[in-house]
N, C-alpha and C positions, 0 to 999 in steps of 0.2 A: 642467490638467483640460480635457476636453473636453465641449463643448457641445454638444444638438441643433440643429440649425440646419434647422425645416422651411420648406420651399417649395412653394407650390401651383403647379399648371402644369395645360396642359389633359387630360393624362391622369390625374391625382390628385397625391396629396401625396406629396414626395420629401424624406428628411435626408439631409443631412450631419450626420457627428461631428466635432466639430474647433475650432478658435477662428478667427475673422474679425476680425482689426486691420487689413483693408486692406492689406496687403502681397500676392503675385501668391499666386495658390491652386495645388498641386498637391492635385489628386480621386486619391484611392487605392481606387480599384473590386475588389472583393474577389470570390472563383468562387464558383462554386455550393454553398449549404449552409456558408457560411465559417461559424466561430466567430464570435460577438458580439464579441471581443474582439481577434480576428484583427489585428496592426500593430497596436494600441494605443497604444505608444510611439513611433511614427514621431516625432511631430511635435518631439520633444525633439534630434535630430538632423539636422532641417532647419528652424533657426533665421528661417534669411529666407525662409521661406512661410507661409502657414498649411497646414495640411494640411488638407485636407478627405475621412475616409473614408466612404465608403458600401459598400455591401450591397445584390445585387439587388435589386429591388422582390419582397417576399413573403416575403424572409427576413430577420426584425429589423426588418423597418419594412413599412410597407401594400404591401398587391400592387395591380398596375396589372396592365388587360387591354386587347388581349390579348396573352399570353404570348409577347414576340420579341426577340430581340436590335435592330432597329430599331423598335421601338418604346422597350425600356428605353434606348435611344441617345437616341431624340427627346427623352425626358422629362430624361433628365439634361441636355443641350444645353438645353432651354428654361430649366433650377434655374439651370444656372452663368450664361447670360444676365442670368438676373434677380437674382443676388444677388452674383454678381464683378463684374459691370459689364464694363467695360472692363480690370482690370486682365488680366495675361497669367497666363492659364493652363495647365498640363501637368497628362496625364494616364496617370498607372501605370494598368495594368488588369492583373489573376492571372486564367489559364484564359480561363474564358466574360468574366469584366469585360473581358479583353483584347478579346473579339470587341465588347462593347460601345463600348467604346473606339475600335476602328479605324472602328465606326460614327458615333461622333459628331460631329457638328459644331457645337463651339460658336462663337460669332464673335472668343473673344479667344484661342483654342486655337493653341497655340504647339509644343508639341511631343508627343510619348508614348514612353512606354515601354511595349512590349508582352510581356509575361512569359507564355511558356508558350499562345500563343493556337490553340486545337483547330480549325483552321480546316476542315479533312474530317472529316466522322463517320464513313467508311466505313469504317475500318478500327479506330474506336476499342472495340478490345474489352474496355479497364478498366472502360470504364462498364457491361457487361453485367452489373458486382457490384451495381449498381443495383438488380435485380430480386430479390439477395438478400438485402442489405445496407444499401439505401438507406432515409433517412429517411420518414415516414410522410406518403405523398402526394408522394413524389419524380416523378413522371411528369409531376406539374403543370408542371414544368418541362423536364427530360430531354428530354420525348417532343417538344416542340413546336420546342426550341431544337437538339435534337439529334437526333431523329429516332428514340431508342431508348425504345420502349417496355415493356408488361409483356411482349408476345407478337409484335411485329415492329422490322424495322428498315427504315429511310427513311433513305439516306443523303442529308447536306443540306453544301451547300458552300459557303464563306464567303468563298472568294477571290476573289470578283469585287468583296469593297470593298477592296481593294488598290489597283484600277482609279481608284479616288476619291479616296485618298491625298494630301492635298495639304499635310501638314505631316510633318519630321523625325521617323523612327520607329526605334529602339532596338529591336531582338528579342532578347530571351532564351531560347534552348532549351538543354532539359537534353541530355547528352551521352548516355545511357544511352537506345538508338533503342526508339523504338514495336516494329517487327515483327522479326522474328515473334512469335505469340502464346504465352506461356512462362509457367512458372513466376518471380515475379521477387521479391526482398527488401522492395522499393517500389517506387510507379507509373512507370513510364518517362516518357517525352517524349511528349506526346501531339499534335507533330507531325510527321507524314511524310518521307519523304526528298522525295518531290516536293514538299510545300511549302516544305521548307527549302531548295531549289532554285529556289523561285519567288521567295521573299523575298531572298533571295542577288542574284537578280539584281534587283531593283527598285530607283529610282535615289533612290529616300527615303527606303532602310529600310538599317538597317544591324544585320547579322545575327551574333551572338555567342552560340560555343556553348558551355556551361558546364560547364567536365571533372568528371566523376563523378557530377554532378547528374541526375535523374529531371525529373519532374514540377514539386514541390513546390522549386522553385527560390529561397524566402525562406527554407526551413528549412536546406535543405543548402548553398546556398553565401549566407549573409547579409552577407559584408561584401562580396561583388562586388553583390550585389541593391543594398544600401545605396550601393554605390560608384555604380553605374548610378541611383538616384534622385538622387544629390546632383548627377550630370551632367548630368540631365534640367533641375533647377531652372537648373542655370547659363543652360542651355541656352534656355528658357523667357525667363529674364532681361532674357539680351542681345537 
């Protein structure tokens, strides 16, 4: 069963779900608007961690302001500080948790896995279903982190925390490319050819592309996802 586990920090209050027996933490940062229940079950499949999941700030648990990817970074870096201690921790992040992710620095952060990280908005045109589709009060978010709002677009670029990088990093992209803009069955990849060129070449990241897979890289190919989590912890470990 899993537990709330809140922490104050000086942005506001942050949970985790999960159980804490002191063993290393992997944080499973969940994207934008995830299900409450989203990985649920992780933790029964990776025995020598705890898992600890979270959900942006605002959705499923308090919002913190103002509205940033280094800001939700800070605030999660200061939780894991104060309640893993020293043990070593890795960090899954899905979509935007990924960009949170590559923002973070916590002091015991040992490795990530980055799944599906949207690192240019300029070209992401699934989220313009946002404006017809999207949950009530979705801009609160969207618009700030991504640049897409009800009535303009602000393209915003992530790839300069690349530059920052300073622990082992695992990228997942779906095989099925972003452009051109189409009719498609499900979300494509919502990273670029040029970013996947960037992370290709970086000498921390090691970039794995997932044959058939879209976007939603946990539902279509889950025992490579699984397989790349349980690497991540070895990884973490040692």
């Amino acid at each position: 069963m899993e537990e709330r586990i809140e922490v104050a920090t000086a942005f506001g209050p942050i949970w985790f779900h999960g159980r804490d027996t002191g063993r290393p933490v992997m944080l499973l940062l969940t994207g934008a608007f995830a299900a409450e229940d989203l990985l649920d079950h992780t933790q029964r499949f990776l025995p020598d961690v705890d898992v600890w999941r979270a959900h942006l700030p605002g959705n499923h648990c308090p919002a913190i302001a103002p509205v940033s990817v280094g800001v939700f970074a800070a605030a999660y870096a200061e939780a894991l500080d104060a309640r893993a201690g020293d043990r070593p921790v890795a960090v899954t992040g899905l979509s935007a948790g990924a960009l949170v992710a590559l923002a973070l620095r916590a002091r015991s952060l040992k490795a990530l896995l980055l799944v599906e990280p949207p690192l240019r908005s300029e070209h992401l045109w699934p989220m313009l279903e946002f404006r017809a589709q999207g949950p009530p009060g979705w801009e609160t978010l969207i618009e700030p982190v991504f640049g897409i709002g009800p009535d303009s677009v602000r393209p915003v670029d992530y790839t300069p925390l690349l530059d920052a990088l300073s622990v082992p990093a695992l990228v997942l992209v779906g095989e099925v490319p972003l452009m051109p803009q189409r009719p498609v069955p499900f979300l494509p990849s919502f990273v670029d050819e040029e970013c996947r060129a960037r992370l290709a070449a970086h000498s921390r990241v090691r970039l794995e592309i997932v044959p058939g897979a879209g976007h939603n890289i946990p539902a279509q190919a889950p025992q490579l996802f699984l397989g790349a989590m349980r690497r991540l912890c070895r990884a973490a470990a040692a």
